[in-house]
C-alpha positions as CSV (number, residue, x, y, z in Angstrom):
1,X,-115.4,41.8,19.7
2,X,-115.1,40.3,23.2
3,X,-117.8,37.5,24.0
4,X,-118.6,36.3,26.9
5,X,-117.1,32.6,25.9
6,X,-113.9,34.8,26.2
7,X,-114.3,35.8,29.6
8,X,-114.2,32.5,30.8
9,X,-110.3,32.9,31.2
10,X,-110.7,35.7,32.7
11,X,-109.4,36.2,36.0
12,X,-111.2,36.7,39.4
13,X,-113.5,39.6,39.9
14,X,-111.2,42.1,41.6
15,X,-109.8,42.2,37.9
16,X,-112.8,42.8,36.3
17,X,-113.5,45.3,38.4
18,X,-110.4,46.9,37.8
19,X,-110.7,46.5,33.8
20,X,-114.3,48.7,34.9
21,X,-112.5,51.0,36.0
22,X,-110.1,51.6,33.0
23,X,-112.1,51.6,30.8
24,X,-114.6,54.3,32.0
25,X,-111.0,56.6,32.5
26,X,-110.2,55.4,28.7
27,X,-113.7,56.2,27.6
28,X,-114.4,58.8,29.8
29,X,-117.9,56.7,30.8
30,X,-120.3,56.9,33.6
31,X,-121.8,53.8,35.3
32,X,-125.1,54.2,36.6
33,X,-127.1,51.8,38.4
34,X,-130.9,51.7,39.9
35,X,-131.2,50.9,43.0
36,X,-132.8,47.6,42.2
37,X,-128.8,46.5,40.8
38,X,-127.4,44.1,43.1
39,X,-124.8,45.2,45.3
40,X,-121.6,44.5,43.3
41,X,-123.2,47.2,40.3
42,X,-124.4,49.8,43.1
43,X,-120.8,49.6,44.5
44,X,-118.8,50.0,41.1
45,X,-121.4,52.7,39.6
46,X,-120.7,56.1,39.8
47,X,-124.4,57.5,41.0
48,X,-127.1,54.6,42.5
49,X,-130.5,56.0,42.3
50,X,-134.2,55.5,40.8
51,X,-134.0,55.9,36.6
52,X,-135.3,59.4,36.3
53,X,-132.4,61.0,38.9
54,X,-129.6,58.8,37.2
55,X,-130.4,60.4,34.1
56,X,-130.2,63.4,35.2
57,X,-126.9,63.0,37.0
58,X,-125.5,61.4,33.6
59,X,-126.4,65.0,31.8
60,X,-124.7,66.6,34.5
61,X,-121.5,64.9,34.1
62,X,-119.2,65.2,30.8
63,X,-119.3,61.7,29.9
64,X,-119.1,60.6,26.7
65,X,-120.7,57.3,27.3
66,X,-123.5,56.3,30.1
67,X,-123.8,52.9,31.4
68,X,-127.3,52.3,32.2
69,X,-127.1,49.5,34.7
70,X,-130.8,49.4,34.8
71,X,-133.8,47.9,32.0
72,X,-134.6,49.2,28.5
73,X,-136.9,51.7,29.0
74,X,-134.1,53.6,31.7
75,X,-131.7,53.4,29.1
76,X,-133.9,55.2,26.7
77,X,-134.9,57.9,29.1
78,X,-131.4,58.1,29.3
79,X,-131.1,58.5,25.3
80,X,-133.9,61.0,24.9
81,X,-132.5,63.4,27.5
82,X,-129.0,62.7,26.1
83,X,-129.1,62.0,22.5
84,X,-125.7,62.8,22.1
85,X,-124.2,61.0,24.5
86,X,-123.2,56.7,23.7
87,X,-125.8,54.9,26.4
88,X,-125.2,51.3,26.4
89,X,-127.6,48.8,28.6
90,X,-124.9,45.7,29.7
91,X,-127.6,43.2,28.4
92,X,-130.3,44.3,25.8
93,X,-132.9,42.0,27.1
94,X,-133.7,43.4,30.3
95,X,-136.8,44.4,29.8
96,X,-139.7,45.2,32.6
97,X,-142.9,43.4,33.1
98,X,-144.9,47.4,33.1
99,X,-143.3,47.9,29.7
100,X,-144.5,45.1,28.1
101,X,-148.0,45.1,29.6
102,X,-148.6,48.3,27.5
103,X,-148.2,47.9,23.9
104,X,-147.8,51.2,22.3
105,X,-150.3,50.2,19.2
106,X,-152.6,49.1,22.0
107,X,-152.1,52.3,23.9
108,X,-152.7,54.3,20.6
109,X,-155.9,52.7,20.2
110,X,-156.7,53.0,23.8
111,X,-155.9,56.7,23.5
112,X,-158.3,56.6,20.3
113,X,-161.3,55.4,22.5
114,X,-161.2,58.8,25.0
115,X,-160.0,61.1,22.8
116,X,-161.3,63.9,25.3
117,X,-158.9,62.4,28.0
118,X,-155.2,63.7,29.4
119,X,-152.6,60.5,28.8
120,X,-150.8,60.9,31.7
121,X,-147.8,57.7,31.8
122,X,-145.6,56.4,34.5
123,X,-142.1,56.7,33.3
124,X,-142.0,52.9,33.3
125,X,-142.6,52.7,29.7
126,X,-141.7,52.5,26.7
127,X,-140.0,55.4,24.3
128,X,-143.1,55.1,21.6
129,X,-145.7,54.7,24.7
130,X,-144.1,58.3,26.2
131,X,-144.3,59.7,22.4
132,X,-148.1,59.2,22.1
133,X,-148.9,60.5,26.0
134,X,-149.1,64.1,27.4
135,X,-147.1,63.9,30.4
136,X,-145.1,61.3,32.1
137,X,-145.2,60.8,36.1
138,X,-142.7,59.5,38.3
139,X,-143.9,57.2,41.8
140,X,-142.3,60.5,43.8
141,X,-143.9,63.4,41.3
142,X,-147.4,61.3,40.5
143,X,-149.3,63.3,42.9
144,X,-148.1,66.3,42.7
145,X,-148.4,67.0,38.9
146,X,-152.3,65.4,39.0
147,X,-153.0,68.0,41.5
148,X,-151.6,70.6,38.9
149,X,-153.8,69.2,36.3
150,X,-157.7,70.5,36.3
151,X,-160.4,68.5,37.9
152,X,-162.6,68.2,35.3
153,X,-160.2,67.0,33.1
154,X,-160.0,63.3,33.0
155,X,-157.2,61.2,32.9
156,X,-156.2,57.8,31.2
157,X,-152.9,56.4,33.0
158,X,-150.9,53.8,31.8
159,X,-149.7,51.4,32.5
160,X,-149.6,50.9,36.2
161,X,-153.2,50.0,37.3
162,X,-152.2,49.8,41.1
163,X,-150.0,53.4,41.0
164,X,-153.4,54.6,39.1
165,X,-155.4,53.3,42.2
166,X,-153.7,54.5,44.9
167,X,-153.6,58.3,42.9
168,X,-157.3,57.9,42.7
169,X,-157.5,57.3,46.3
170,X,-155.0,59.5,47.0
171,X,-156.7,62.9,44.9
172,X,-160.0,62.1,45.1
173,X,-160.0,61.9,41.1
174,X,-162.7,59.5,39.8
175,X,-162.1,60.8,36.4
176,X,-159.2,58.3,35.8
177,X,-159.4,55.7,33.1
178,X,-156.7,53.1,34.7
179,X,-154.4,50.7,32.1
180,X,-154.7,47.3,33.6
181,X,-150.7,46.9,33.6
182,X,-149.1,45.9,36.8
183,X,-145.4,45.2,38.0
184,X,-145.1,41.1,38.4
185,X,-142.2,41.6,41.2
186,X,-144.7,43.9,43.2
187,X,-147.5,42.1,42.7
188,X,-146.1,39.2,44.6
189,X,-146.4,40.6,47.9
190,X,-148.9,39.2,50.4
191,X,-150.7,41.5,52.8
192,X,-151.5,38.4,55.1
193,X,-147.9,37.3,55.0
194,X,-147.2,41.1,56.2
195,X,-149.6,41.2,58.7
196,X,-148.2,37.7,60.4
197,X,-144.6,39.4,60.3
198,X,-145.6,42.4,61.9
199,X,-146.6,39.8,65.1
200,X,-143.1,39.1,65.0
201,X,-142.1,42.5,64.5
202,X,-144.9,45.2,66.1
203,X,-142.8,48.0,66.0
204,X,-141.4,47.8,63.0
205,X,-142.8,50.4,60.2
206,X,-143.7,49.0,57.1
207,X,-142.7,51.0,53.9
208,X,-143.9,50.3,50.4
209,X,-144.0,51.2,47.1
210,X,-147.5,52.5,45.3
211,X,-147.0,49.9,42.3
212,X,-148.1,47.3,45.3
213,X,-151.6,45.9,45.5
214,X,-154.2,48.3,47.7
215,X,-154.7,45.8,50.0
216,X,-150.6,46.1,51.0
217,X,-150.7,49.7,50.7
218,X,-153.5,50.2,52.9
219,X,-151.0,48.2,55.6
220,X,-148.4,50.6,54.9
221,X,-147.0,53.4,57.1
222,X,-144.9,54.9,54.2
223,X,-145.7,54.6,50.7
224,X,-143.4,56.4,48.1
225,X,-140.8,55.9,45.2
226,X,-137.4,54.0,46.0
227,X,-135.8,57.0,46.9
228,X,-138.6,58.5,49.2
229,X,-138.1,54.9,50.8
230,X,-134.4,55.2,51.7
231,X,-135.0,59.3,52.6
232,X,-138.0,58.2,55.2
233,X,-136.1,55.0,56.5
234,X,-133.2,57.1,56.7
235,X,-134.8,60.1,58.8
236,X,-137.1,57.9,60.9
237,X,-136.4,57.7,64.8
238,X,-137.6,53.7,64.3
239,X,-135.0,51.1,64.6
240,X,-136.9,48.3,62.4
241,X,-138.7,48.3,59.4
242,X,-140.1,46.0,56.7
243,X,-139.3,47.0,52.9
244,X,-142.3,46.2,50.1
245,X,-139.9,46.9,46.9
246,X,-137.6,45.3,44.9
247,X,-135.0,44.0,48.0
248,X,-131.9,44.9,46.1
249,X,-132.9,48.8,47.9
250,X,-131.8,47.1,51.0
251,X,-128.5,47.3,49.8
252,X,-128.1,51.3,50.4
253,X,-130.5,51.3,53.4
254,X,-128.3,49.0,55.1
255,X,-125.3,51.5,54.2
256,X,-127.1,54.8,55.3
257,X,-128.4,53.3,58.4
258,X,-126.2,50.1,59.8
259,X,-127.6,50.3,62.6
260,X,-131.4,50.0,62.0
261,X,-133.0,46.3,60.9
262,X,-134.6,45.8,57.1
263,X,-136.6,42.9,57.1
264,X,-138.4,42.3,53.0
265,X,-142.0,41.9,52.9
266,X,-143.3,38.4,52.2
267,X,-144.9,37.0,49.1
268,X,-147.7,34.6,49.3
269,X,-145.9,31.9,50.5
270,X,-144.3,33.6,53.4
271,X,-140.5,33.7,51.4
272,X,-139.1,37.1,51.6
273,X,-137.0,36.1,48.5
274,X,-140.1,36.3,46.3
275,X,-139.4,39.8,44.7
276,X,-135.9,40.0,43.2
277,X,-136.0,41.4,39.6
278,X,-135.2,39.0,36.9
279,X,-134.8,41.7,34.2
280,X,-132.6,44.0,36.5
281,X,-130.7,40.2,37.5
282,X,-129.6,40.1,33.7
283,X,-126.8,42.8,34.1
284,X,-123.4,41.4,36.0
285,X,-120.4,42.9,36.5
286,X,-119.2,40.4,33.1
287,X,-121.8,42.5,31.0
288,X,-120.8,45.8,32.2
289,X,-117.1,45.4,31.3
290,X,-118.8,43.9,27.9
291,X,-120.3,46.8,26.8
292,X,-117.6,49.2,27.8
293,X,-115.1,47.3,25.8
294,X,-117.4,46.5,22.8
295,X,-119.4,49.8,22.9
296,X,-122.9,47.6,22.8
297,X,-125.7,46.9,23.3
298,X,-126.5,50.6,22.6
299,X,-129.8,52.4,23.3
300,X,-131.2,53.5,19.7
301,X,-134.0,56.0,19.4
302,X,-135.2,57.2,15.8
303,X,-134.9,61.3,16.5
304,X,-138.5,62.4,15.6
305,X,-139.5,59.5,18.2
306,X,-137.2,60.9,20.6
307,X,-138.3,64.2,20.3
308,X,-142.2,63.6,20.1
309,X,-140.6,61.1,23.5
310,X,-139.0,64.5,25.1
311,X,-141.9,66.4,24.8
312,X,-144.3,64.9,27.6
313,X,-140.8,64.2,29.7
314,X,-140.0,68.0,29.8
315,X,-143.6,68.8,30.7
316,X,-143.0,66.7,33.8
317,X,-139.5,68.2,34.4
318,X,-141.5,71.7,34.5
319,X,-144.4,70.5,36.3
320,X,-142.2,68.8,39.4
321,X,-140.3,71.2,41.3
322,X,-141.0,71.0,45.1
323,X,-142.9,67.7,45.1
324,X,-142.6,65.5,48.1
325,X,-141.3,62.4,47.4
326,X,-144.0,60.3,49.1
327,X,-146.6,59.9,51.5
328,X,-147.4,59.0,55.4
329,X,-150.3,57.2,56.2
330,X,-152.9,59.2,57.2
């Protein structure tokens, strides 16, 4: 097995890159990476996108082996629709901050307390918290299937309390019993801070995603997933906006649309380097030849979890044809 003590040798990153490349011909692999990778991963992968499309794409393809450059619970929505397909995650300890604020023997009790209530679960979570819910919800698709479910039905969703809030706000649903998870990254930015960029910058458009606070949102002239961010910056007549997401998404805006300006949104202390991902940070270019040559970390899922997993997946896959992928301010 190749460590990474033997890479220091190794030469410069060109041949990395080009030790990448052979051995996703020799293995006939796919590298796939969110749009939160930074650039060097988006530019070697062979799709860039948000977790649920990439896995997608990967079952499209006749790869062997998926490269998930991404965090655990990716790679195993990548595993459930795939199972027999090798899916390896370049460092096994990327985790996410929404994953681990929802413990699936917490959730299972939580589930136990409103037995008469729908568990509807953003896909960022785990492969045993998607086996005990009923359907799973993209940022993009979140509306759209909660309009499809009955009013009087009510709702626990987990674990994203500040996606929950804006889908109350958004459907009118008071029925919804919110898990108090939120995303640590998104949480950091500052609706003050915004406000005293957007003196510097009046015409610029702010666009955000709906795991930010309210108070942010409500600022917002765009709120929607990571790709309805790049569609709408891509298709808007503006020339300037300001991006409340993970900032490694600046990467593709920046290629789509040279000539507009991206400017981050501030945290709290007025830094607009507040919000980088230190789980997606964990995979390099180093890790992905890694786990191409030693065939690990690999994504594991027992098969009665994965299917139990599959189950509230599909229901979404059924329930989400022709759903805008976010939402103007209104």
């Amino acid at each position: 097995m190749i460590t990474q003590s033997d890479l220091l040798s190794v030469p410069d990153m060109p041949d990395v890159r080009a030790e990448i490349d052979r051995l996703r011909w020799q293995k006939n692999a796919v590298v796939l990476a969110h749009y939160y990778q930074n650039g060097l991963l988006q530019d070697i992968a062979d799709f860039v996108g948000d977790s649920l499309d990439l896995s997608r794409r990967a079952a499209e393809t006749r790869a062997d082996v998926i490269v998930f450059c991404g965090v655990r619970f990716m790679g195993e929505v990548a595993k459930i629709l795939n199972p027999d397909r090798l899916v390896l995650l370049p460092d096994n300890t990327a985790g996410c901050s929404l994953e681990e604020s929802c413990n699936p023997s917490s959730f299972k009790k939580f589930r136990e307390k409103h037995p008469n209530h729908l568990a509807v679960s953003y896909i960022n979570c785990s492969a045993a918290v998607k086996a005990l819910s009923d359907v799973i919800v993209t940022s993009s698709n979140a509306e759209g299937i909660l309009k499809q479910i009955p009013v009087e039905q009510p709702i626990l969703f987990a674990p994203d309390y500040h996606l929950g809030h804006f889908l109350k706000r958004r459907t009118g649903r008071e029925n919804m019993v919110l898990w108090p998870g939120a995303c640590v990254i998104h949480e950091q930015f500052s609706a003050l801070e915004l406000r005293k960029l957007k003196v510097l910058y009046p015409d610029a458009r702010v666009v955000a995603h709906p795991e930010c606070q309210d108070s942010l949102l409500l600022c917002a002239d765009y709120v929607g997933s990571t790709h309805g961010m790049l569609q709408y910056v891509t298709e808007s007549t503006e020339r300037t906006f300001i991006i409340a997401t993970e900032p490694h998404l600046l990467h593709q805006m920046v290629k789509v649309a040279p000539h507009k300006r991206f400017l981050p949104a501030p945290g709290s202390d007025g830094s607009c380097n507040c919000a980088i991902c230190p789980h997606m940070a964990r995979n390099t270019l180093t890790k992905v030849y890694l786990c191409l040559a030693n065939e690990s970390p690999r994504i594991e899922i027992a098969e009665d979890m994965r299917l139990r997993a599959l189950q509230p997946l599909q229901r979404m896959l059924d329930m989400s044809l022709g759903i805008r992928a976010g939402y103007a301010a209104e």
